[in-house]
MIGU-494393 format. One record per residue (C-alpha): residue number from 1; x, y negated, z. Coordinates in nm, 3 decimals. Last residue first. Example, Ala and Ser with C-alpha at 12.3 -4.5 7.8 and 13.67 -1.06 7.14 Angstrom:
% MIGU-494393
   resi      east     north        up
      2     1.367     0.106     0.714
      1     1.230     0.450     0.780
% end
This chain:
% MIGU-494393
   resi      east     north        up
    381     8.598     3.484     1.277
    380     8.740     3.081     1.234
    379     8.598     3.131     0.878
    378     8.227     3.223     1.002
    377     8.262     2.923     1.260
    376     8.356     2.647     0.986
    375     8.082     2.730     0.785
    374     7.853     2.731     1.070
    373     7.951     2.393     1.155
    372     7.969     2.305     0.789
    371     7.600     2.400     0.739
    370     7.443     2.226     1.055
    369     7.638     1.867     0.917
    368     7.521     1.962     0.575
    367     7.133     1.990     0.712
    366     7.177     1.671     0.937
    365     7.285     1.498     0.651
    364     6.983     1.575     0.456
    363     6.727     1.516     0.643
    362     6.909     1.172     0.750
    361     6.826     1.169     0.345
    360     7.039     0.796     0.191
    359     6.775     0.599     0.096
    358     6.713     0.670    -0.302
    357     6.375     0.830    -0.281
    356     6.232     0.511    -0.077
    355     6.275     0.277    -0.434
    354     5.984     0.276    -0.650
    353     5.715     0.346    -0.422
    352     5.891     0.218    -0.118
    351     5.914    -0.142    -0.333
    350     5.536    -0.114    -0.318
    349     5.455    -0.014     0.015
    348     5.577    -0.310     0.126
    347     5.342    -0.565     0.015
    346     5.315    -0.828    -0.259
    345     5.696    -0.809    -0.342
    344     5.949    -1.060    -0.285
    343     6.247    -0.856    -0.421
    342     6.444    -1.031    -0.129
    341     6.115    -0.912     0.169
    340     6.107    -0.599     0.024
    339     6.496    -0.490     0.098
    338     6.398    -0.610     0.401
    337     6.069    -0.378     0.437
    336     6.274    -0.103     0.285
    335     6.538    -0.087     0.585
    334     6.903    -0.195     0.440
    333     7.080     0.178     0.412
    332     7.350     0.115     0.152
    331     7.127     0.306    -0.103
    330     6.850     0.040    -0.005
    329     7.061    -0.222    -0.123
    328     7.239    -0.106    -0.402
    327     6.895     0.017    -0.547
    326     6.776    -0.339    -0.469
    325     7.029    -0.513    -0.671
    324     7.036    -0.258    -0.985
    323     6.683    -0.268    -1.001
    322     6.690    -0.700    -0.986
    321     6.960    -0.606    -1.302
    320     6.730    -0.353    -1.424
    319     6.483    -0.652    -1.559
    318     6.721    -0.837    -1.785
    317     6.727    -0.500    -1.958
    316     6.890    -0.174    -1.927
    315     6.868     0.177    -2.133
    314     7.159     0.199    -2.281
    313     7.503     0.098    -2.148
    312     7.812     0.092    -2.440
    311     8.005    -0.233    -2.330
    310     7.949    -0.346    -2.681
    309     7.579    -0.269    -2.711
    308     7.482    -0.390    -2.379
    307     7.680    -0.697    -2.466
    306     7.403    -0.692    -2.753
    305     7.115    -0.663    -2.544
    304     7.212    -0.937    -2.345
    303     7.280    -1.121    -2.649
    302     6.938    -1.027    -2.785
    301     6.729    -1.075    -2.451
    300     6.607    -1.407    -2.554
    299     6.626    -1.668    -2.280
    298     6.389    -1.961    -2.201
    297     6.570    -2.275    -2.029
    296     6.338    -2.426    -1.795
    295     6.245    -2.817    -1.896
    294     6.477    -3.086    -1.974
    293     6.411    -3.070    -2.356
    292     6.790    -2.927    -2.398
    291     6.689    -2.638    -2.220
    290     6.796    -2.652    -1.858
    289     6.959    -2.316    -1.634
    288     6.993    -2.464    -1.298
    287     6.700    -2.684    -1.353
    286     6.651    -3.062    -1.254
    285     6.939    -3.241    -1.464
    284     6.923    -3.604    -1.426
    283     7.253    -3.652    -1.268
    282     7.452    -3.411    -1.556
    281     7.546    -3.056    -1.386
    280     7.926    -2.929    -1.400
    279     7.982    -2.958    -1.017
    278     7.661    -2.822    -0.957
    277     7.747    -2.502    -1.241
    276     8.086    -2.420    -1.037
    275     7.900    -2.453    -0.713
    274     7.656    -2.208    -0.838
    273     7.855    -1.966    -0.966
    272     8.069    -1.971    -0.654
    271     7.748    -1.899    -0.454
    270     7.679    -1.590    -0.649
    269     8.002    -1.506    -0.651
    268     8.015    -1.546    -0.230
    267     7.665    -1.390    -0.235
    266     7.380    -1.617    -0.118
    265     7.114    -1.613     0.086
    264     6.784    -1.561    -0.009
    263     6.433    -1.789     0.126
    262     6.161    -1.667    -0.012
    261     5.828    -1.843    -0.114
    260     5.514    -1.675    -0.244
    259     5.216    -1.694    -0.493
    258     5.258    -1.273    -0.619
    257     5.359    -1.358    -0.959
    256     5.398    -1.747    -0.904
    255     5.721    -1.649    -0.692
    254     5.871    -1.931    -0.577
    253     6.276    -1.895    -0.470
    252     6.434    -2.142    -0.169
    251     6.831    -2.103    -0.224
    250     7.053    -2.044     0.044
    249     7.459    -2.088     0.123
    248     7.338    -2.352     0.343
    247     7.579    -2.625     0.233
    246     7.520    -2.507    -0.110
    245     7.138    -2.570    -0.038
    244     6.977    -2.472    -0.372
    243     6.607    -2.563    -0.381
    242     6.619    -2.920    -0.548
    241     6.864    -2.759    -0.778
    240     6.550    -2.599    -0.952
    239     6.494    -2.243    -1.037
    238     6.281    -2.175    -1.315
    237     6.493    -1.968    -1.513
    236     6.537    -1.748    -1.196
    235     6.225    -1.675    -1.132
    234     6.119    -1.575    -1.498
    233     6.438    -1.328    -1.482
    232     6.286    -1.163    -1.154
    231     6.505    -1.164    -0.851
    230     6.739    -0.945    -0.728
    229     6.990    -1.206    -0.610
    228     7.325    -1.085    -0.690
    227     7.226    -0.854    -0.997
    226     6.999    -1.186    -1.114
    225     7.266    -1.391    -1.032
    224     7.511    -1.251    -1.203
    223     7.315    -1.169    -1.517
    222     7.221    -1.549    -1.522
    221     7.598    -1.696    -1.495
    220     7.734    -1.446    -1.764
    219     7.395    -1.588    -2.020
    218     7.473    -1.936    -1.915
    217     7.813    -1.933    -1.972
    216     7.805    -1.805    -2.301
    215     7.524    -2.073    -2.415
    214     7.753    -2.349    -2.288
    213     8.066    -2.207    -2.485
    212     7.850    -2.202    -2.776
    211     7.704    -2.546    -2.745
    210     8.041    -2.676    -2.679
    209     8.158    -2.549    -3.017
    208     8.385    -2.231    -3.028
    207     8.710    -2.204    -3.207
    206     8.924    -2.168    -2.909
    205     8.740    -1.941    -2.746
    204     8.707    -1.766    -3.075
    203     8.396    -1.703    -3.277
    202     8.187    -1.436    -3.315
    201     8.207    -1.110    -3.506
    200     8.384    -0.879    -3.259
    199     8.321    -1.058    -2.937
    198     8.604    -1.308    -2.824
    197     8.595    -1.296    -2.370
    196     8.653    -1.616    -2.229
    195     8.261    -1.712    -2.161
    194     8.261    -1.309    -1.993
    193     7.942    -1.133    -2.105
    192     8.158    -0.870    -2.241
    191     8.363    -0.797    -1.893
    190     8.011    -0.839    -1.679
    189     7.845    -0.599    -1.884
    188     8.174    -0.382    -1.829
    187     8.207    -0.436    -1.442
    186     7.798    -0.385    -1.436
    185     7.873    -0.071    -1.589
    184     8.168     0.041    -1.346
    183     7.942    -0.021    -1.058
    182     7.650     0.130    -1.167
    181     7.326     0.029    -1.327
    180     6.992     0.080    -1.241
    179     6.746     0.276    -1.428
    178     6.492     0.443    -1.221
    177     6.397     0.731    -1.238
    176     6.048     0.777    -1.375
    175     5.691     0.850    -1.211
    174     5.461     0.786    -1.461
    173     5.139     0.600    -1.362
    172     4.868     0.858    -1.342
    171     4.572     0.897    -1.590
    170     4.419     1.279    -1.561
    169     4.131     1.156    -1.797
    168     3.861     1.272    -1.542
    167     4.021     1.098    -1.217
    166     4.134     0.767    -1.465
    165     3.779     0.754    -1.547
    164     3.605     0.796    -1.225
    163     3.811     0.550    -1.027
    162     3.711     0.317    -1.340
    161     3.310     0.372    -1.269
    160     3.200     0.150    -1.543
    159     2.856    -0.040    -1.507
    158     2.836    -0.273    -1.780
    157     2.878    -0.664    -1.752
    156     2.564    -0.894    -1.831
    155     2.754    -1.277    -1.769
    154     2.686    -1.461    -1.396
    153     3.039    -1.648    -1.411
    152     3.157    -1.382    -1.124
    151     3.026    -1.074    -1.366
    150     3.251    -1.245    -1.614
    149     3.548    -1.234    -1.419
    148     3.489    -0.868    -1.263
    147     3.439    -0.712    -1.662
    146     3.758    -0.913    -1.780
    145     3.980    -0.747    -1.446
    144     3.852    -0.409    -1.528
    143     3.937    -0.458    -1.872
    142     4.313    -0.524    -1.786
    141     4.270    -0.240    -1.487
    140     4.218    -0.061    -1.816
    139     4.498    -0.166    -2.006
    138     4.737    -0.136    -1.715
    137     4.602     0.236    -1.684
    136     4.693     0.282    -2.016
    135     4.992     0.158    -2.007
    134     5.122     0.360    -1.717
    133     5.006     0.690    -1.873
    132     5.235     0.635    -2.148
    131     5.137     0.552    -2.514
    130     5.150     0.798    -2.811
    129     4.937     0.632    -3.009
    128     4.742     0.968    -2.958
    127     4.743     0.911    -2.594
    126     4.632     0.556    -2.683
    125     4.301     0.699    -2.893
    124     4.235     0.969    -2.606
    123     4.225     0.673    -2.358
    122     4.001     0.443    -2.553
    121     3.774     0.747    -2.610
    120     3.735     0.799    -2.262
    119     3.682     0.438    -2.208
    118     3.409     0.427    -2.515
    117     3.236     0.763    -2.339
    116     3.216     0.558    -2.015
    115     3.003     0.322    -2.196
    114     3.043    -0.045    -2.327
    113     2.706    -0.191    -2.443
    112     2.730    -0.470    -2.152
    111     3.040    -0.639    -2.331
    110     2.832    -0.698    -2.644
    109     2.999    -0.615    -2.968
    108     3.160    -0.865    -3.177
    107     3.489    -0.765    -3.059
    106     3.475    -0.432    -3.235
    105     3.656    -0.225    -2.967
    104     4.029    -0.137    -3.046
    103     4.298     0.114    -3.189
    102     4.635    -0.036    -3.307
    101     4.670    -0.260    -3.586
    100     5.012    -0.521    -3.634
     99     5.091    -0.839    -3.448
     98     5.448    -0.951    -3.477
     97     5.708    -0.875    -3.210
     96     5.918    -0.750    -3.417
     95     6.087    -0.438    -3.280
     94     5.774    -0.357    -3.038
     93     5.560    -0.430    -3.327
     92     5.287    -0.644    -3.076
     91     4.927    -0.477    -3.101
     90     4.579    -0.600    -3.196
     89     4.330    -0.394    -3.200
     88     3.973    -0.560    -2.981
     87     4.150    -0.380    -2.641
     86     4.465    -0.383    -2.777
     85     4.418    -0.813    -2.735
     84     4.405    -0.785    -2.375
     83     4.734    -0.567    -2.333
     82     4.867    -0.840    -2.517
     81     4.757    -1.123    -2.341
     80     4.807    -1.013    -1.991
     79     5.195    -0.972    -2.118
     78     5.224    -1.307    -2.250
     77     5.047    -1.450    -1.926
     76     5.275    -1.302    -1.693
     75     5.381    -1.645    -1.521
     74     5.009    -1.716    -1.482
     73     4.925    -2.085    -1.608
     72     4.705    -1.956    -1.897
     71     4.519    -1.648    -1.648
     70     4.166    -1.808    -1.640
     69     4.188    -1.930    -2.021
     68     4.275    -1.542    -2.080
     67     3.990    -1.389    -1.896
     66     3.723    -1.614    -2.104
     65     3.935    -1.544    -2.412
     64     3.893    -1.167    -2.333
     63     3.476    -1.233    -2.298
     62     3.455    -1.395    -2.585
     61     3.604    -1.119    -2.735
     60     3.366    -0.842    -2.590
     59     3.062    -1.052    -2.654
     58     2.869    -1.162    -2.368
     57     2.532    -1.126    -2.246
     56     2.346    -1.369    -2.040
     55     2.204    -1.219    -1.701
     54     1.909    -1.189    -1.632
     53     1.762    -1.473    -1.409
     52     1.414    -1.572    -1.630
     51     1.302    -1.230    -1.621
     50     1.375    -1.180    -1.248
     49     1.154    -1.500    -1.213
     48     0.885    -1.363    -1.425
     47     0.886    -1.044    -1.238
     46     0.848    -1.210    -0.859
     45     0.544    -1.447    -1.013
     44     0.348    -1.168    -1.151
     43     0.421    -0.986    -0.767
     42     0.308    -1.307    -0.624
     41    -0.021    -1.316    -0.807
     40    -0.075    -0.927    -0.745
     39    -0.094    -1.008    -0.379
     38    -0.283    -1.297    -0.390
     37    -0.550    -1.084    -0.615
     36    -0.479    -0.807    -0.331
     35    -0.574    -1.065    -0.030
     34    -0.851    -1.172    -0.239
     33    -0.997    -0.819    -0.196
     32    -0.885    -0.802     0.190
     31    -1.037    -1.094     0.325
     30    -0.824    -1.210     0.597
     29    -0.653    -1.496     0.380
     28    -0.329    -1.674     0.378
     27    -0.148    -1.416     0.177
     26     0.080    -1.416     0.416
     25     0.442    -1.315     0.290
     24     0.681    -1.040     0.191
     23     0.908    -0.962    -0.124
     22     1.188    -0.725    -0.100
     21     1.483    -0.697    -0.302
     20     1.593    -0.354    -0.475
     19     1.459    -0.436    -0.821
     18     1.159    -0.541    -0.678
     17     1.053    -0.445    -0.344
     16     0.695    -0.511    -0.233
     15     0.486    -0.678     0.119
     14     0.193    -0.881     0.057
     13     0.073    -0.953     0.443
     12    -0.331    -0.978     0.534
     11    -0.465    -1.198     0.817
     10    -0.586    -1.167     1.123
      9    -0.257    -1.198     1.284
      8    -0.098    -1.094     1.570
      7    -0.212    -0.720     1.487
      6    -0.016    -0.710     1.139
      5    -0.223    -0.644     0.789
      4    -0.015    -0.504     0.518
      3    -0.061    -0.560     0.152
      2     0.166    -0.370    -0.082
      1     0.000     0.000     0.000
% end
């Protein structure tokens, strides 16, 4: 029954649920009969208002470049826009960089109409581009993230169960080792990064112009730091002298990707490098490593890549120098939350992810120390 009639009050209730909210009032009247015509006059009244407050749908593009003008100041923005883009078929060529076809959504389509069955097929599509688990998932916690923003601005979103998908699709982010590189490497990076050091194919020291030998010292100066510091390459670009206190032997690091502040000490080359480049700076010069504009020098990875080459290291970018500085670190036993604090991560638990397999075992230890003692009995006897 939707009218109710409660014995403080002669008269009659309307009480209903509409798509899960509930509707109750007097009716203002004791006679039952116009109760139920006030009644049915509040229910009409309930439906037309849920009519008029459905959501607005969304196309699927529209709603990426929705997600992307939210994310334009984000320090990651370049890669947020590419996994974004697979999603309507449009891929970076890994070797050059320009957009080519992959597998994608029409982006005309309504972001409401998207099913589980498109996911799964978005996941069997990647697996055939032969893409790792990790990329997928960042894809769909990419989608994920588009479907919450427009749900926020009041948009139609579907109902995707995402827990569910990766569960059914066996998606798991691939555990690999990690990449870091040793001490004779880094002496050999180091050794063909050097500003005094002729590269086959490239000028002499003495034949260089000062553009060249500035461009050589800034790419030696930012692997050092990065190995030194263990910071991310976008950090470090952005570094201002404002935040360097020689006199401290500190510099004050933002980092936009998780919207903190660390304070790191500095390394007696790291500090030399420093000093060097502050005795070297011009008066107006606000960045440690300035473009010629004034604003934060960007770097391309192809000389780094190429000193790679020389000193014969695969497998290392820009960003296994800040592995190469916490591996060192927790390998030398600094506790993870520490070693957490200088990579500036969001929380501990993820630099244990990466890096807690390579603290030195007390398991271990204790099992060699309990071997050679019996070792060392059975050859006494």
């Amino acid at each position: 029954m939707s009218i109710v009639r409660h014995a403080s009050s002669p008269n009659w209730y309307y009480s209903f649920q509409l798509h899960g909210k509930k509707h109750f009032g007097s009716t203002g009247t004791s006679n039952k009969t116009v109760a139920k015509k006030v009644e049915e006059g509040e229910r009409r009244k309930a439906i037309e208002a849920s009519l008029n407050d459905k959501a607005e749908p969304i196309t699927l593009k529209a709603a990426i470049q929705l997600f992307l003008d939210s994310k334009r100041d984000n320090s990651e923005y370049s890669n947020i826009k590419a996994r974004a883009n697979k999603l309507v078929g449009l891929k970076n060529h890994p070797g050059t960089r320009s957009r080519v076809a992959c597998f994608g959504f029409d982006g005309s389509m309504l972001l409401h109409d998207l099913k589980t069955k498109d996911m799964q097929r978005l996941v069997l599509e990647r697996r055939k581009e032969q893409n790792a688990n990790g990329t997928i998932l960042y894809e769909l916690l990419t989608l994920n993230a588009i479907i919450k923003l427009c749900r926020k601005f009041g948009y139609e979103v579907p109902e995707l169960n995402l827990a569910e998908i990766k569960r059914d699709s066996a998606i798991k982010p691939d555990r690999k080792r990690i990449r870091f590189l040793s001490i004779e490497e880094e002496a050999r990076l180091l050794e063909e990064l050097h500003p005094d050091r002729t590269a086959r194919g490239l000028a002499t020291v003495e034949n260089q112009t000062e553009e060249m030998r500035r461009m050589k010292n800034d790419a030696y100066d930012f692997a050092l730091l990065l190995l030194d510091l263990g910071c991310r390459h976008s950090e470090l670009s952005k570094l201002q002298w404002k935040d360097v206190r020689l006199d401290r032997n500190e510099v004050q690091l933002y980092r936009p990707k998780v919207g903190n502040l660390s304070m790191l000490q500095l390394t007696h080359r790291a500090n030399d490098v420093l000093q060097r480049r502050f005795d070297a700076k011009t008066a107006n010069q606000a960045y440690i490593f300035e473009s010629k504009s004034g604003g934060p020098r960007k770097y391309s990875p192809r000389a780094f890549r190429s000193a790679c080459d020389r000193a014969g290291i695969e497998g290392v970018s820009f960003h296994n120098l800040r592995k190469t500085c916490a591996s060192r670190l927790v390998q030398n036993n600094v506790p993870i939350h520490y070693v957490s604090k200088i990579l500036g991560h969001a929380t501990v638990d993820i630099t244990a992810s990466y890096y807690a397999d390579l603290a030195p075992s007390d398991a271990s230890r204790l099992a060699v120390d309990v071997l050679n003692r019996l070792h060392a009995t059975n050859n006494a006897a």
